[in-house]
PAGUSE-433107 format. One record per residue (C-alpha): z, y, x; residue in one letter. Coordinates in steps of 0.1 Angstrom, whole numbers, plus 5000, padded with zeros to 4 digits. Example, Ala and Ser with C-alpha at 12.3 -4.5 7.8 and 13.67 -1.06 7.14 Angstrom:
<pts>
507849555123A507149895137S
</pts>
This chain:
<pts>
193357776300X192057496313X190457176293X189356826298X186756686272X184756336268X180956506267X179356226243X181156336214X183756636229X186756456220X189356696243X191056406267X193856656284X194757066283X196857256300X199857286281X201657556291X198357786292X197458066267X201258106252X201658476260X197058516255X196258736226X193758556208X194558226223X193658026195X190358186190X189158126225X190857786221X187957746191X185557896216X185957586237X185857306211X182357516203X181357446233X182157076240X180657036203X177157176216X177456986246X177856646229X175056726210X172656706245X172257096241X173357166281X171557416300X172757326333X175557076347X177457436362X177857696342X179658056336X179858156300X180958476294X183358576266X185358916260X187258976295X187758616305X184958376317X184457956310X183757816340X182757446334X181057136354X179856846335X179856556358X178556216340X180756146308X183556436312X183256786311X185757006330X186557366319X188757666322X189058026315X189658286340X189658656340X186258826353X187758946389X188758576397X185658436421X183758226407X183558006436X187357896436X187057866402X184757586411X186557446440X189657396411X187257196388X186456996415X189956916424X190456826389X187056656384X188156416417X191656386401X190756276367X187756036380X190255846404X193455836378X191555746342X187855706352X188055356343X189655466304X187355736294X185155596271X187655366257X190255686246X190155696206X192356016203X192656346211X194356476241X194456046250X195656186289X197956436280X199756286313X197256466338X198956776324X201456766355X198356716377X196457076360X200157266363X200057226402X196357236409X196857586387X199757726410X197657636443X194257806433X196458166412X197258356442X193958396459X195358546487X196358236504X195358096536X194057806515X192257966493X190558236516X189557906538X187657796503X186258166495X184358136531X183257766527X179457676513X180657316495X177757456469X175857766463X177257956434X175058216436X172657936416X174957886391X173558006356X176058286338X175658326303X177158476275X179458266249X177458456216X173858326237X175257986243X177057986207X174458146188X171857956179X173657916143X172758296144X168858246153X168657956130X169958166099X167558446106X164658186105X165958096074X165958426061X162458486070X161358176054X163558316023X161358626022X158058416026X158758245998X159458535977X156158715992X154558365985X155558435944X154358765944X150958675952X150858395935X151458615904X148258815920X146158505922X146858395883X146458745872X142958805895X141858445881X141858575847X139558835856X137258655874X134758545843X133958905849X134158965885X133358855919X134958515931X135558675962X138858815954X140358505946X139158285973X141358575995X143958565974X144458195973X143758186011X146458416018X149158235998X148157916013X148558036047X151758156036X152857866023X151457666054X153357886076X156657856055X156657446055X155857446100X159057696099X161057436084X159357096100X160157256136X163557376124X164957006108X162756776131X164256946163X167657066152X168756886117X172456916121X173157236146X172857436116X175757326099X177757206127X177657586144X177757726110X181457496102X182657626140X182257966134X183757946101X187057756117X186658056144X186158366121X188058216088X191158366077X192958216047X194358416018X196258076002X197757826018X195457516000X192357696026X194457556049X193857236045X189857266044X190157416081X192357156089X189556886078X186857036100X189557056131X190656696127X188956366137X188956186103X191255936107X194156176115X193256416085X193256106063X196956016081X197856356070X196256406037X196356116021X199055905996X199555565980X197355345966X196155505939X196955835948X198055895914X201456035922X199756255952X197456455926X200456455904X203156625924X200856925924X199456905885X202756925875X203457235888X200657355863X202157225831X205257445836X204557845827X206458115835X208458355815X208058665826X210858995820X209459355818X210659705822X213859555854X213959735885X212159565912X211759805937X213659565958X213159215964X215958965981X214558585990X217358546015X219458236006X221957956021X221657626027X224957416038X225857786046X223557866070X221458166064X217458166058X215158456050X213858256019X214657946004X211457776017X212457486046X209957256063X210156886054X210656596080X206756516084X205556256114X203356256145X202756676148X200556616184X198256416162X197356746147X197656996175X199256926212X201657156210X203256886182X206756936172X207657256195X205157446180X206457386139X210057446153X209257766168X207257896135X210057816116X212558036137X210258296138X210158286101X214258256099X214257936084X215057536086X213057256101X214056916091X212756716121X211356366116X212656096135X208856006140X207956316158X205956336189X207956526210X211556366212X215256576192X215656696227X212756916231X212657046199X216057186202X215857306238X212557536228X213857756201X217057846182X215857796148X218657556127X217257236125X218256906105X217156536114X215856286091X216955926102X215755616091X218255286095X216555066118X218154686115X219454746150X222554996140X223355046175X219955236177X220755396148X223855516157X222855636192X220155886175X222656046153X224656106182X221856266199X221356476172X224856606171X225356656205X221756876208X223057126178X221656916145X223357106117X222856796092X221556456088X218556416059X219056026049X215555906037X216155666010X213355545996X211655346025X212654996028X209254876030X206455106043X204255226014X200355136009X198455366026X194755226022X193355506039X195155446067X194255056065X190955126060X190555366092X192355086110X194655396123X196455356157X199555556160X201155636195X204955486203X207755656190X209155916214X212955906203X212955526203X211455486241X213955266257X215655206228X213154966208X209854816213X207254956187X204354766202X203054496171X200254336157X198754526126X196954236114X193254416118X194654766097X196955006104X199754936125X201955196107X203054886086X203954646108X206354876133X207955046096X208254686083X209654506117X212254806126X213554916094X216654796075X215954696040X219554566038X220254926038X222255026005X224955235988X227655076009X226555136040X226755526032X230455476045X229555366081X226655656086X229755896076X231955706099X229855766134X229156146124X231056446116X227656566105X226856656066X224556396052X221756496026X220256186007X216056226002X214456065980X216156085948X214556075913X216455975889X219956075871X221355695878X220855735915X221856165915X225556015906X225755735929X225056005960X227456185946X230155875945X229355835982X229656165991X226756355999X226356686013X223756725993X220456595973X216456595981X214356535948X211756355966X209056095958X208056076003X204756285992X203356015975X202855826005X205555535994X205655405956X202655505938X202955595899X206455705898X206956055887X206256375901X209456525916X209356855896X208856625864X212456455872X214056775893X215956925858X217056545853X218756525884X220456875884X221956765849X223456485870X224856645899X226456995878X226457205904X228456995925X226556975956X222757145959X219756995946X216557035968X212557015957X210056825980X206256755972X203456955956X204457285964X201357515970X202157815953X204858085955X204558005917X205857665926X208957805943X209857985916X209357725892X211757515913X214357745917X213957815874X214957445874X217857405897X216757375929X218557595959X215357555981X212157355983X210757156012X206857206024X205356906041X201456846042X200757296039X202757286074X200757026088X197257166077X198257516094X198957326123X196057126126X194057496116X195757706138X198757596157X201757786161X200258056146X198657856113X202657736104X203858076106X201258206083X201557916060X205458026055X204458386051X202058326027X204158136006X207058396009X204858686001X203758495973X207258405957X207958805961X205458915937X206058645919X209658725917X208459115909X206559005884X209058845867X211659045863X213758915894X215659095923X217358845939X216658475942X219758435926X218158625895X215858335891X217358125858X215657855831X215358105809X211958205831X210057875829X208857655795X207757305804X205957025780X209356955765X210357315757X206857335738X207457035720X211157145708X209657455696X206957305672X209457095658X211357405648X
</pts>
């Protein structure tokens, strides 16, 4: 493992990429490090050169004016070509982006210098080398001098803090007890000596004295360690039981303006807390006394097999919450035997993501006014094993994201459109999401051009953004493969409905003539189940995926879709159901069924 990071406030400027993918533990150690850069950009830094221990590997790091350098070897590797590697990197780094260091506003700004860390690694691995026994025997520094410490020592002053605070915890209770003592003594002292109290009272005010110097010295010197440490170790040690936890970790990992990218909706935001309170206005209907000893979630989609009928949504921009990006979702989803619809405004580009796993992936396109662009996308898409295009519908304009305005968010160029199209505009002082959705997009785009997208691919077409029965029929009339009830996660119109509000609607519409899926608000494998009761064949998960990302990588989207899957199975136990197919209306009552039966 090897990491770059900007010292004055440990924003990570470059990684190793391909490091850590077969480590057990990786992510933890990965946490480790961000630890670490956190303490040092909080002046806490013992010495410029340091060894931390941790578990059988060791940091080596050298913090040379604004950058820290670091990487993880095992304990057998000398310390002293550790060092020598640093240097080469420290040298590299300084010459290529010195003058861009301090000017680099998001994470991972050089990923770039990658290449440079891959063949600096291979040269310094074998230490057997001509090279590298010439470095072994030559004094460029003393190592010997270099200060080794452990990682729980350098980590744990959140540890020595909270036993302070426990001490000062039992002071004060001691400080109650004889303050109790004093009133009780004071009542007795018409009759005795004074001398009692005046020890009494002395003692609890040196008590007292003692307790308030604790906690001067602790909050003059230290007033945010406490809680910064205490957050890291929480990131580092936390394991969710739901998937909504997720998204807490993913707010401590995240700088703010990329969780409020993530996180946040339109305007309002009144649609964005709707999509999930609606989910809590339906109840379930449960059946007693079935056999259940054995659960089925497997289902099809477009006749393609998938271990539950749970897909991942087309969601932007996945380096911006790990650096991994795009790869890292797709291989989460084929370890979990399911479908990844790939945005067109991903971060790594089509190819990539289908070179690095085999899981069955969809794209979702957007028309951009240049067709030509357009078209050449969906041929890459076919030709790299695309099982379907996902039409997004609902996006002629780009929706009001204030957050997003507000953070004056910067987004890097689209990776499937390099060459193709320029996306470098003016965003007016705010986000400059608008201004490249609003200058590239076709809002021409309409019901009659369904036939040319047919015309330049053999591939099925699935229409997002559907809400209403009007427009369920039109897709139909076109020709769809297939329907998304989808409201864009409340990130486009604010105040329409809530897509599990308006799913029944549309399945009314369509009559089982081509599938219906379920996109936004789902938390719960209560959610999925409630879908399903209404129509849908499967669900899409969107912002869940990209919190387990942001949390935990690979790793936090894999568990994300596990959790949701063991949650539909008890759900599906408890209920009375076998098979997904099992799943009917007769297990759900919404609003309107309630209302229907206090009429009668």
């Amino acid at each position: 493992m090897t990491m770059i990071a900007r010292v004055t406030d440990g924003l990570p400027l470059a990684e190793g990429l391909d490091d850590g993918r077969d480590l057990l533990d990786a992510e933890m150690y990965k946490q480790q490090v961000k630890a670490l850069f956190k303490n040092l950009s909080k002046g806490h830094i013992e010495a410029s050169r340091m060894s931390v221990e941790t578990g059988p590997y060791v940091f080596h790091y050298i913090v040379e004016g604004r950058v820290c350098y670091l990487t993880m070897c095992d304990r057998s590797y000398p310390k002293k070509l550790a060092f020598h590697y640093l240097e080469d990197l420290k040298s590299e780094f300084e010459r290529v982006n010195g003058a861009h260091i301090e000017t680099a506003a998001r994470p991972y700004a050089f990923i770039k210098f990658d290449t440079f860390i891959q063949k600096t690694k291979k040269l310094y691995q074998d230490t057997r080398t001509q090279r590298n026994i010439t470095k072994l025997n030559d004094e460029l520094y003393e190592v010997q001098q270099i200060m080794t410490r452990n990682v729980q020592e350098v980590l744990g002053v959140g540890e020595k803090l909270d036993q302070v605070s426990q001490m000062s915890s039992r002071l004060t209770s001691e400080s109650r007890i004889y303050a109790d003592k004093a009133r009780d003594l004071n009542r007795q002292a018409l009759i005795r000596k004074w001398a009692p109290v005046a020890i009494v009272l002395g003692v609890v005010f040196l008590l007292f004295w003692v307790k308030t110097k604790l906690w001067n010295l602790l909050y003059h010197f230290q007033p945010r360690i406490l809680e910064k440490l205490f957050s890291c170790n929480r990131i580092m040690a936390a394991e969710p039981v739901k998937v909504d936890e997720f998204r807490e970790l993913a707010r401590q990992a995240l700088p703010k303006m990329y969780y409020d990218f993530f996180n946040g909706g339109a305007e309002d935001q009144y649609t964005l807390r709707e999509n999930e309170e609606a989910f809590r206005r339906i109840t379930i209907q449960p059946r007693v006394l079935l056999d259940v000893s054995s659960i089925d979630l497997s289902t099809t989609v477009l006749g393609y097999n998938i271990s539950m009928p749970v897909m991942i949504a087309p969601t932007s921009r996945h380096k911006l919450a790990n650096p991994a990006g795009e790869i890292a979702t797709a291989r989460a989803a084929s370890a979990c035997n399911t479908i990844m619809v790939l945005s067109l405004s991903s971060t790594c580009t089509l190819e990539e993501v289908a070179a690095c796993c085999d899981a069955v992936r969809f794209f979702q396109l957007y028309v951009y006014k240049r067709r030509d662009i357009t078209a050449k996308l969906v041929q890459r898409a076919e030709n790299n094993g695309y099982k379907a295009i996902v039409l997004t519908g609902d996006s002629p304009r780009h929706g009001r994201r204030e957050a997003d305005i507000k953070n004056k968010i910067i987004i890097p160029a689209l990776k499937n459109v390099e060459g193709l199209l320029t996306t470098k505009f003016v965003n007016g002082g705010g986000s400059n999401l608008d201004s490249l959705a609003n200058s590239t997009r076709d809002p021409s785009f309409s019901w009659e051009d369904i036939g040319w997208l047919k015309s330049i691919t053999k591939l099925p077409i699935l229409i997002k953004g559907i809400l209403t029965r009007e427009d369920a029929i039109k897709a139909l009339e076109v020709g769809a493969a297939g329907i998304i009830v989808s409201n864009h996660g409340a990130r486009q119109l604010d105040y329409c409905p809530a897509t599990i509000s308006v799913l029944e609607e549309v399945v009314h519409a369509v009559g089982g003539k081509v599938p219906v899926f379920l996109d936004g608000g789902v938390r719960r494998g209560t959610d999925i189940f409630k879908a399903m009761a209404l129509g849908a064949q499967a669900v899409l998960v969107g912002r869940p995926v990209m919190y387990g990302l942001a949390a935990k990588g690979e790793y936090g989207v894999r568990r994300v879709l596990e959790m949701l899957k063991e949650e539909l199975e008890v759900t599906m136990a408890l209920a009375g159901c076998s098979s997904v197919k099992e799943i009917s209306r007769s297990h759900v009552r919404t609003k309107h069924d309630r209302h229907l039966l206090s009429l009668l």
